[in-house]
C-alpha positions in Angstrom: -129.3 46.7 53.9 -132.8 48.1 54.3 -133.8 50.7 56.5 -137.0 51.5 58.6 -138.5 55.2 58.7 -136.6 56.0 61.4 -133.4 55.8 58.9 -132.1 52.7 61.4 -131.0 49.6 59.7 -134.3 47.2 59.9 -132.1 43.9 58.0 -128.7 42.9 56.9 -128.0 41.1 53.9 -125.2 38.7 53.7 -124.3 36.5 50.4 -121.4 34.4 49.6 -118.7 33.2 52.2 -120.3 34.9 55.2 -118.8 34.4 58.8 -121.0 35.6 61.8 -119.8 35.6 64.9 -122.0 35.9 67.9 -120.4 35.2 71.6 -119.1 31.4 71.1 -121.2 31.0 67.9 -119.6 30.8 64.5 -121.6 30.5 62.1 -121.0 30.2 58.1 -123.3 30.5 55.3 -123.7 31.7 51.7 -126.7 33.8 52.1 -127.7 35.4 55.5 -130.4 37.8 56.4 -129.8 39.6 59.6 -133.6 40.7 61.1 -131.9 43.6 63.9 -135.2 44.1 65.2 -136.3 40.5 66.2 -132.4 39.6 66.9 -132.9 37.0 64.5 -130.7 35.1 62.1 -132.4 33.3 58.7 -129.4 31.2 56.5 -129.4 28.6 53.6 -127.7 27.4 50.8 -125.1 25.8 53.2 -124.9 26.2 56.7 -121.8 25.5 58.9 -122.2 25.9 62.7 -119.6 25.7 65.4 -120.2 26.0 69.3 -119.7 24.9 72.4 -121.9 22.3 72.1 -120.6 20.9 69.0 -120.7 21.1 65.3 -123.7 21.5 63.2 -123.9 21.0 59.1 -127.3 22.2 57.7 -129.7 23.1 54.3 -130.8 25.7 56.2 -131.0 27.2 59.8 -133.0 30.0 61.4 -131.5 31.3 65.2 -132.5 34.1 68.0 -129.2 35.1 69.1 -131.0 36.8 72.5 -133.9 33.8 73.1 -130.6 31.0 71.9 -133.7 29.9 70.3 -133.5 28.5 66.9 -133.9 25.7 64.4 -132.1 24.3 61.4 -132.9 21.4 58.8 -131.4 18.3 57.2 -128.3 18.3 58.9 -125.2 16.6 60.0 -123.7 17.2 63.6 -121.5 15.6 65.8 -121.2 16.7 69.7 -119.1 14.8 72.8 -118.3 12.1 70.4 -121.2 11.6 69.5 -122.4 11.6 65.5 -125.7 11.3 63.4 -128.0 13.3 61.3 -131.4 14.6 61.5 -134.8 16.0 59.2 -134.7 19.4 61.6 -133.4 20.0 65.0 -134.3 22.7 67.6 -132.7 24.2 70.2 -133.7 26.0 73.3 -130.6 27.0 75.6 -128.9 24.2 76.3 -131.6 21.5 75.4 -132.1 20.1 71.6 -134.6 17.9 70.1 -134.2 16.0 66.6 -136.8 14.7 64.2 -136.4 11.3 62.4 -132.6 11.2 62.3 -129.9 8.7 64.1 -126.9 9.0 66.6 -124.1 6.5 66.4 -120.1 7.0 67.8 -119.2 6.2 64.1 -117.9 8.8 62.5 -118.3 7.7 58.8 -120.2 10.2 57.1 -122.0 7.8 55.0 -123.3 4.5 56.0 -121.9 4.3 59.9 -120.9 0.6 60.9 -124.0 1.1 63.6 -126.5 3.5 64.5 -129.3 4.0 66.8 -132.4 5.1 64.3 -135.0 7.1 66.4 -138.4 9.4 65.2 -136.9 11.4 68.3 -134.1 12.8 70.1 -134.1 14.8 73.1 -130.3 16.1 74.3 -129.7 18.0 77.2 -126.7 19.5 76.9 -125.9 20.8 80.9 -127.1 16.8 81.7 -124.8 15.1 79.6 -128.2 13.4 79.0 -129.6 11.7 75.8 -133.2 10.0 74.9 -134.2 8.5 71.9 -138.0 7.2 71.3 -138.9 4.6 68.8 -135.4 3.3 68.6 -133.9 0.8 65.8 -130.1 -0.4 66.4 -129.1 -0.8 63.5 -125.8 -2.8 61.8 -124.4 -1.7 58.5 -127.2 -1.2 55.8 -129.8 -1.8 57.3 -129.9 -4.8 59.7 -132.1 -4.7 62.2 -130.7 -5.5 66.0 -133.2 -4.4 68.5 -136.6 -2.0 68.8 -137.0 0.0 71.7 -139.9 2.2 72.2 -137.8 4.7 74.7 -134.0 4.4 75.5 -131.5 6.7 77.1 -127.8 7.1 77.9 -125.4 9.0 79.9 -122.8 10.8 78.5 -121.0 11.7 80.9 -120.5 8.3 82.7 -120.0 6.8 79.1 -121.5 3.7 80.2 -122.1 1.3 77.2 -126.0 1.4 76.2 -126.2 -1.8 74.1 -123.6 -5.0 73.9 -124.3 -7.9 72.5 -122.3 -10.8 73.3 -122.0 -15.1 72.3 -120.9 -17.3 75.4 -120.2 -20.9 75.1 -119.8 -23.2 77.9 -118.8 -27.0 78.0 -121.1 -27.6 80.5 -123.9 -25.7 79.7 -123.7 -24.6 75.9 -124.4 -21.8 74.2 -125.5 -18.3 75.2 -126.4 -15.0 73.8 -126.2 -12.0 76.1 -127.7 -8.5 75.7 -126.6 -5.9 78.2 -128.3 -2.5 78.0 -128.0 1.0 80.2 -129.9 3.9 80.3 -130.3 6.5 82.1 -134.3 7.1 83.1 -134.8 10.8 83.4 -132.8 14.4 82.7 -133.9 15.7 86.2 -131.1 13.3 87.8 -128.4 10.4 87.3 -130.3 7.5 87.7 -128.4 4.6 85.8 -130.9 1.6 84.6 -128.8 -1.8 83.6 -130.6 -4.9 82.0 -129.2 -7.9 81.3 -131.1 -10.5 79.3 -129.7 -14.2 78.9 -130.8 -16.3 76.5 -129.2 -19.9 76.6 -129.2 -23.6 75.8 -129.8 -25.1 79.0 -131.1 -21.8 81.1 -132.3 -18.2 80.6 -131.6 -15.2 82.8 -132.9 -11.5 83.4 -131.3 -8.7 85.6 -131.7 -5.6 86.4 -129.7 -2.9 88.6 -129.8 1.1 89.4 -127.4 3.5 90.5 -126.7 6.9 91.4 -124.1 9.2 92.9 -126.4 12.0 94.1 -128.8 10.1 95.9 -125.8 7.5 97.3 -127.9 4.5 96.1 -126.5 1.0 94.6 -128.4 -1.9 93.1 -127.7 -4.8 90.8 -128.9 -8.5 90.5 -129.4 -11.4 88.2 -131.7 -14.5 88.2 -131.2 -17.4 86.0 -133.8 -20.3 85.7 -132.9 -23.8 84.2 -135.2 -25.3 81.6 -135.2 -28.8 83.6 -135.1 -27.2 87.4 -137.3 -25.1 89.3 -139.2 -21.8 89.2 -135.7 -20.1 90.3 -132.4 -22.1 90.0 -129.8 -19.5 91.0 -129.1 -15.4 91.4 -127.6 -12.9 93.3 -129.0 -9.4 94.5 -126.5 -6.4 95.7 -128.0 -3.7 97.2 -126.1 -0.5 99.0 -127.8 2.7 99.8 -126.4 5.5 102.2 -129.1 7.8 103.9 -127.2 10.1 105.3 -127.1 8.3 108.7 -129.3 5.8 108.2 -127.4 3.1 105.7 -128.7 -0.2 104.2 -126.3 -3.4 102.5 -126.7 -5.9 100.9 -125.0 -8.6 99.3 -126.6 -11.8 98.9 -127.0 -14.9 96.2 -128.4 -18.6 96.8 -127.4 -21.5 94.1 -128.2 -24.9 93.3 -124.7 -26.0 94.0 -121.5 -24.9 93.8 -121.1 -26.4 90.2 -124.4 -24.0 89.1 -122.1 -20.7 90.6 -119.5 -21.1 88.4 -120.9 -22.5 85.3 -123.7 -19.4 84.7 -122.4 -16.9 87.5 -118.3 -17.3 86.9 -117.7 -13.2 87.0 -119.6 -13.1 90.5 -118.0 -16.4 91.9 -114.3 -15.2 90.9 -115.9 -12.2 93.5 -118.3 -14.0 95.8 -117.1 -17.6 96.9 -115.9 -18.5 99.9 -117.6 -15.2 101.1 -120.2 -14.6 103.1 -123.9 -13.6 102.4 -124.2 -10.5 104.1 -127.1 -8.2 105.3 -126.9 -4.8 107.3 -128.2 -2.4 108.9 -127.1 1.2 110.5 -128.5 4.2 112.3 -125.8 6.5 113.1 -127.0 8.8 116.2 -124.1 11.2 115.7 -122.1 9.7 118.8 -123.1 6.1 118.7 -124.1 3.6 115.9 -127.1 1.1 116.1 -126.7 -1.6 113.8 -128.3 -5.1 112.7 -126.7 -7.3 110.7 -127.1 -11.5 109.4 -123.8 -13.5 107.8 -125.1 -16.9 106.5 -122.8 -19.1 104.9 -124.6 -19.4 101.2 -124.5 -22.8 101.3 -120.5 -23.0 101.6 -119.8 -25.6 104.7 -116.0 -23.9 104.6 -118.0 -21.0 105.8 -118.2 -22.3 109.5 -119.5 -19.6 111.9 -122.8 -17.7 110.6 -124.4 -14.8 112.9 -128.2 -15.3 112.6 -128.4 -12.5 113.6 -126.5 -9.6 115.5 -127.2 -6.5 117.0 -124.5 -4.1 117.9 -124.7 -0.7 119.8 -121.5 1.1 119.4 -119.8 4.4 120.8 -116.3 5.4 118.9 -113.8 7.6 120.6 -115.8 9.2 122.8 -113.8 12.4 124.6 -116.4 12.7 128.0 -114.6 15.2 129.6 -112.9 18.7 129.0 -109.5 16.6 129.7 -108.0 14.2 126.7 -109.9 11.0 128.3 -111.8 9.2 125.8 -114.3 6.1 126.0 -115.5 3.2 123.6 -118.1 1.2 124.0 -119.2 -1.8 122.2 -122.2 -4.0 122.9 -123.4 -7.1 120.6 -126.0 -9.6 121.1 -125.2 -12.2 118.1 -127.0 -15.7 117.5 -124.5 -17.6 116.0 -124.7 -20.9 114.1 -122.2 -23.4 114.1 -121.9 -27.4 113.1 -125.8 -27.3 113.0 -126.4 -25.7 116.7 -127.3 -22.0 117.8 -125.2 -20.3 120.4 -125.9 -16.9 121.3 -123.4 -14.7 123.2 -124.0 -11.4 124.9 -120.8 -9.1 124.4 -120.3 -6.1 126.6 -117.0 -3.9 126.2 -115.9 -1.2 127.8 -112.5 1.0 126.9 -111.4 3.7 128.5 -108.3 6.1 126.9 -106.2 9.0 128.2 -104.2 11.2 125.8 -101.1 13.2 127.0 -98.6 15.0 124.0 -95.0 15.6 125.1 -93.0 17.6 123.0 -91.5 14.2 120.7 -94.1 11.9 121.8 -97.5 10.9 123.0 -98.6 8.8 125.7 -101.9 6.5 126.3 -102.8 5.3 129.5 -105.7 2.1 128.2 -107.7 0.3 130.3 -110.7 -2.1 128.4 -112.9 -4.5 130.1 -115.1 -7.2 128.3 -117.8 -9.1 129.5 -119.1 -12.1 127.4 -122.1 -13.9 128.9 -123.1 -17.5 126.9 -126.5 -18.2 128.2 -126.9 -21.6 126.3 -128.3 -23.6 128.8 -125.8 -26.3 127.8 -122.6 -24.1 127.3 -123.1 -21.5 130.0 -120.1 -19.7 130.6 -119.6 -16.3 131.7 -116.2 -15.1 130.8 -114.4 -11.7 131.2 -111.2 -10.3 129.8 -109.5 -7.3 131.3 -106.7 -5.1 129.3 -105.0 -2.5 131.2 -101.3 -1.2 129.1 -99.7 2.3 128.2 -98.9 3.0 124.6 -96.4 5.6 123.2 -95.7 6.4 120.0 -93.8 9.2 117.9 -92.8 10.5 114.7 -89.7 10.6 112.6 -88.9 12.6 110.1 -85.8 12.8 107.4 -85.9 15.0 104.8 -83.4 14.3 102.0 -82.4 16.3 98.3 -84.8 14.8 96.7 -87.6 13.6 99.2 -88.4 12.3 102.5 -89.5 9.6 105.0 -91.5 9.5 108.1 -91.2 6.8 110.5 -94.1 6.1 113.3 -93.4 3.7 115.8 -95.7 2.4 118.1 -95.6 0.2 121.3 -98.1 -0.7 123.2 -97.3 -3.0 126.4 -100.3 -4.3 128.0 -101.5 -6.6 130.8 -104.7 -9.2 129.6 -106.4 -11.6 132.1 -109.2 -14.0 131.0 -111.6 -16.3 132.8 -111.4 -19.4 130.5 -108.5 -19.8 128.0 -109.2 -20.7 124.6 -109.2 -24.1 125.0 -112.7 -24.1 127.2 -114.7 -22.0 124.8 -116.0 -22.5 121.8 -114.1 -20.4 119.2 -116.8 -17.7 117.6 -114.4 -15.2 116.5 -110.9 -12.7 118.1 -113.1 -13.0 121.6 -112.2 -16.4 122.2 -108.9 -16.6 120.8 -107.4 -14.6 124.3 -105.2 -15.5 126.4 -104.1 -14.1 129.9 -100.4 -13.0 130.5 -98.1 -9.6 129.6 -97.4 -8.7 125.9 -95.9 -6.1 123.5 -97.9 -5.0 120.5 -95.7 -2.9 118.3 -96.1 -1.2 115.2 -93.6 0.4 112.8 -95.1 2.7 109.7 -92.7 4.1 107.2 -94.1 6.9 104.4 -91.6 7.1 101.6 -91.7 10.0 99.4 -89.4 10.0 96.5 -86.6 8.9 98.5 -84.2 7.8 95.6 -87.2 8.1 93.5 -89.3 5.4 95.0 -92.0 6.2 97.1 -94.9 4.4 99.0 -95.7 3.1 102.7 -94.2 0.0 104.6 -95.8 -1.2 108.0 -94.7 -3.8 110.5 -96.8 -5.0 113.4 -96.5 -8.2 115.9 -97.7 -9.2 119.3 -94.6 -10.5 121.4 -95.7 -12.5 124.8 -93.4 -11.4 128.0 -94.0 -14.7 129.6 -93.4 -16.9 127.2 -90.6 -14.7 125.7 -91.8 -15.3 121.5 -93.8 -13.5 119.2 -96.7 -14.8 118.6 -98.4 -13.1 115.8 -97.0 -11.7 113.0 -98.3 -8.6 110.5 -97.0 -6.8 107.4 -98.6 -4.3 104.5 -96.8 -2.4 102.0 -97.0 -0.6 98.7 -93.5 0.5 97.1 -93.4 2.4 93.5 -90.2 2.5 91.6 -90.6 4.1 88.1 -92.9 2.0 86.2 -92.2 -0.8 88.8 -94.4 -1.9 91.6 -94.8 -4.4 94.5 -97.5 -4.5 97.2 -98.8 -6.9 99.6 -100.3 -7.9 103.1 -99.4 -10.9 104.8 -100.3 -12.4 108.1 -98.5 -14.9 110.7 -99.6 -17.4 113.7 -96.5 -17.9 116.0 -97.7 -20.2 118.6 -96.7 -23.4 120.2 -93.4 -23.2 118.1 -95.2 -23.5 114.9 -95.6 -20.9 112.2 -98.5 -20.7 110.6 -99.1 -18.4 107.5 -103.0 -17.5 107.6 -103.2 -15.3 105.0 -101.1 -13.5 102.3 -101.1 -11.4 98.9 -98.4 -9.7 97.2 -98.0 -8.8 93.9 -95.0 -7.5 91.7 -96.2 -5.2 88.5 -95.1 -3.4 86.2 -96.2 -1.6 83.4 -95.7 0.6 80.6 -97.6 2.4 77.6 -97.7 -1.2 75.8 -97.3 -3.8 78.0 -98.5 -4.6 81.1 -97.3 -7.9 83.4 -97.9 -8.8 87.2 -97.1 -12.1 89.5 -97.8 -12.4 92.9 -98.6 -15.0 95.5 -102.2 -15.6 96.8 -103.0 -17.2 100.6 -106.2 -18.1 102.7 -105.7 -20.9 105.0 -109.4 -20.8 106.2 -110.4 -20.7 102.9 -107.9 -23.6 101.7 -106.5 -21.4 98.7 -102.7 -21.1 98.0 -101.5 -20.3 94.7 -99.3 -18.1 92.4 -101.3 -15.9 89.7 -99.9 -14.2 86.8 -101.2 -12.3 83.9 -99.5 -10.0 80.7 -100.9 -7.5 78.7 -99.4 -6.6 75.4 -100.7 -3.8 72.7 -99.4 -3.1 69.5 -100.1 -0.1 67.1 -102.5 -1.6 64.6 -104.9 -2.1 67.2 -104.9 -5.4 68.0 -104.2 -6.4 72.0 -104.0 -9.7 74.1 -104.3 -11.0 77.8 -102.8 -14.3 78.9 -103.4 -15.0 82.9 -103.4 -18.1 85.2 -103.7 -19.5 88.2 -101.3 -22.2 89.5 -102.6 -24.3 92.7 -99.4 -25.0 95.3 -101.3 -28.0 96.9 -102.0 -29.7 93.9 -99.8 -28.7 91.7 -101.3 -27.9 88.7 -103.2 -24.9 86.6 -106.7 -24.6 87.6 -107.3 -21.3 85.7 -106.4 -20.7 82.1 -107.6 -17.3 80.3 -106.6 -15.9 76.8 -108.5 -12.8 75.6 -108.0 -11.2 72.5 -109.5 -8.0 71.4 -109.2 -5.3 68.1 -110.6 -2.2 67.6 -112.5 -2.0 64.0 -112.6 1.8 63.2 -115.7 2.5 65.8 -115.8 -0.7 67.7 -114.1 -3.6 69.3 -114.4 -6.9 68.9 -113.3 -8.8 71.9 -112.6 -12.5 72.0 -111.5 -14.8 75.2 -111.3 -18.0 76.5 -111.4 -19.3 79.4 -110.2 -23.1 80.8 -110.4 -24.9 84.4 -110.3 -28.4 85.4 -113.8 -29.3 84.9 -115.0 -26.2 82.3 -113.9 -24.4 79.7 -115.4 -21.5 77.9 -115.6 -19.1 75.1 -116.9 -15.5 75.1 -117.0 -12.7 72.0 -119.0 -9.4 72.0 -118.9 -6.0 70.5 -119.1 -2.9 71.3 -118.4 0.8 70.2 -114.7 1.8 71.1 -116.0 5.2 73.0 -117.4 3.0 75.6 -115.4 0.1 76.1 -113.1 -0.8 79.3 -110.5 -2.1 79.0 -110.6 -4.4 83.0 -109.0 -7.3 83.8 -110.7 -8.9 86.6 -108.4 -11.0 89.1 -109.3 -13.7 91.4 -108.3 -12.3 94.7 -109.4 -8.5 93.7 -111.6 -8.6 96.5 -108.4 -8.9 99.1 -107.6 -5.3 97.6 
């Protein structure tokens, strides 16, 4: 120790197996010297630093424990499972920056399988936040990948920054993909994607943003031909909420329908036989103002398009200090049909009285609807008046081991039209009306952990007094039985003695630490798809995994989809191979990545219905 004039201890000296401990800082050295009056800290000859922010292994190291100010050289570190080594690194409270050194998710001490070589690195800690400037990727030795003057990732997210991936295609040949992600600044969480597609027919470029905090949503992709146009093909996805103003869209043009699923076949197992779709919204705090335009994208199954609509709208309105409560709905809508405009002036009107009893409620309804067609060709002025009561109540059972509530609901109403359905042109529910005295019920069952399955099953229908038959028929449910479960929505015509099954999924899954298998049923009558789709996951403990799904077609009886993907994980990455086979295409797909950030998704056909 030495000692100042005052007699007080000016520095400490610390050799051989030191441990200091300094709030959640523990640091080990061989030699130390302790300055008490500057609070500062000066090692070498081996440092070993542990914190909350990870672990450092350094030549040398000199730290303010009061500032949290310090810096420490040639070292080895590894933080959020994150590794690398750097010349000298400095730290200022939670934010660090390191000198010509690397970052990888390897944790080999010597010579990583990858690593991201930078002149600097800027972490900040609080962010999750990383930038690197004058980037290398580098593979193995010293293999050269990519340069970058500035990147940046996101740890917390954990969003892949860099995969590289080979595609080939029957029909268009071979393709090598890069797919980068950074995040732009420390200040927020703005997430930058590019995508760059570099093939033997075509090349592509996307780009697309995101961010929680500010409720914003971009992404697209453009893909040109070498032997089209300036532009043969892309999408563009755009949804931003602000506060009650809110934009979306989703929209893609293609050459043909061939072109969408030979260089777009992720987005058409999403997109086809669905709508392009642009809206939108003010919300005035009681009513909404919205414009929106649904254009076919160049699918003729896609029959009625709205070019455009505008629609004022007023939800659950309570007007009065008594439970009476008022809708309102107005739309103007262009729509386009079989190569003709119609436009259509909607006005709807719904007025609702609430009175709880002790085991039930009762709603008095009464709804009027105007629709005026002003085509000079078509016009029609039609009207549809609703007036019904509906009751409803709970039930509840409450057993050893769980319970279940059942809601029923009836609501018997009387509807008169001006012009039946067979007059009018059909647009969309407006026009499917018909006068005369129904029952609409409804029948909700909440299961929890009764017999140890729990989950929801509803019932609805629509049964016509007059006629004395149901006409439409509904169902959704979601059961879970141990590592078993089933769920599904289904939908019924019942008219003219006829059923007629309009739409359907149901699945049955189940699942366990290493395998993973589900089968279900897939229906769209307006879209013309019915079909059976199955897919089985299995992993085993050397690392290696595989997928097997398909698609079988009812009407024609055969596969149309094939997909086998196979993927292992290599120490710090995966290599992921898969094939994929229709009637007309098939194709093969393999990229790598670093294990942190790979996920593991299977995408299904009919995810969209979910």
């Amino acid at each position: 120790m030495i000692f100042d004039e005052k007699d007080e201890i000016e520095k400490i000296y610390i050799m051989g197996n030191a441990v200091i401990i300094y709030k959640d800082i523990i640091l080990k050295t061989n030699k130390a010297v302790f300055d008490r009056k500057e609070n500062l800290i000066e090692c070498e000859d081996g440092v070993e630093i542990f914190s909350e922010f990870g672990s450092f292994y350094a030549e040398k190291a000199r730290y303010n424990l009061i500032e949290e100010k310090g810096v420490i050289f040639n070292s080895k570190f590894n933080f959020n499972s994150i590794y690398g080594r750097s010349e000298k690194i400095e730290r200022e409270g939670g934010f660090f920056k390191f000198e010509n050194g690397y970052v990888t998710t390897c944790d080999r001490e010597e010579k990583p399988h990858y690593r991201l070589k930078a002149g600097k690195i800027e972490y900040w800690q609080k962010k999750d936040y990383l930038r690197l400037k004058k980037v290398r990727i580098v593979f193995g030795e010293d293999f050269n990948i990519f340069y970058l003057p500035v990147f940046s990732f996101d740890l917390k997210t954990k969003k892949p920054f860099f995969t590289p991936s080979l595609e080939y295609k029957t029909r268009t040949g071979p393709s090598l993909i890069f797919n980068f992600t950074n995040r732009i600044s420390e200040k927020n969480d703005y997430l930058f994607t590019e995508k760059v597609s570099i093939g033997e027919k075509g090349s592509g470029i996307g780009l697309g943003f995101s961010s929680q905090e500010k409720n914003i949503d971009f992404n697209s992709f453009f893909i040109k031909k070498y032997d089209g146009g300036i532009l043969s093909g892309g999408y563009l996805e755009f949804n931003r909420n602000f506060g009650d103003f809110h934009i979306l869209v989703d929209w893609r043009w293609m050459d043909n329908n061939e072109f969408f699923i030979d260089y777009f076949k992720d987005q058409y197992m999403e997109k086809s036989k669905v709508f392009n779709y642009f809206s939108i919204t003010k919300n005035f705090g009681k009513s909404i103002l919205g414009l929106t335009i649904r254009e076919n994208a160049k699918e003729d199954i896609l029959k009625v398009e709205q070019i455009p609509e505008i629609r004022y709208f007023v939800p659950y309105f309570n007007f009065s200090e008594k439970p009476v409560f008022l809708i309102y709905d107005f739309r103007f809508t262009n729509f386009y049909k079989e190569s003709e405009f119609y436009p259509r002036i909607l006005n709807k009107l719904d007025i609702e009285y609430k009175k709880d009893f002790s085991y039930l409620t009762m709603k008095p309804i009464i709804s009027f609807s105007s629709l005026n067609y002003p085509d000079c060709d078509l016009y029609k002025f039609n009207y549809i008046l609703e007036q019904g009561i509906n009751f409803s109540t709970n039930f509840y059972s409450k057993f050893f081991d769980g319970n279940i509530t059942f809601i029923p609901s009836f609501y018997i109403f009387n509807r008169k039209t001006k012009y039946s359905p067979e007059q009018l042109i059909k647009f969309d529910e407006f026009e499917e009306k018909n006068s005369g005295n129904f029952l609409y019920s409804s029948f909700l069952w909440n299961i929890n952990q009764y017999k140890d399955l729990i989950g929801n099953f509803q019932v609805e229908n629509e049964f016509n007094l007059d006629k004395n038959k149901f006409e439409k028929f509904f169902n959704k449910y979601e059961l879970v039985k141990g590592r078993f479960k089933i769920e599904g929505e289904n939908e019924w015509d019942l008219k003219d003695g006829d059923i007629v099954y309009n739409f359907g999924v149901n699945t049955i899954s189940y699942e366990t630490q290493t395998d993973k298998f589900s089968i279900g049923t897939r229906m769209d009558k307006e879209s013309d798809i019915s079909g059976l789709e199955t897919w089985w996951q299995k992993s085993f403990e050397n690392g290696w995994n595989y997928r097997i799904g398909f698609f079988y077609d009812f009407d024609s009886k055969e596969i149309l989809t094939q997909t086998y993907e196979i993927w292992k994980k290599i120490h710090c990455l995966t290599l992921s191979f898969r094939f994929t086979k229709d009637r007309e295409n098939k194709s093969f797909y393999v990229f790598i990545i670093p294990t942190l950030f790979f996920e593991n998704n299977w995408q299904r056909r009919f995810e969209k219905w979910k």
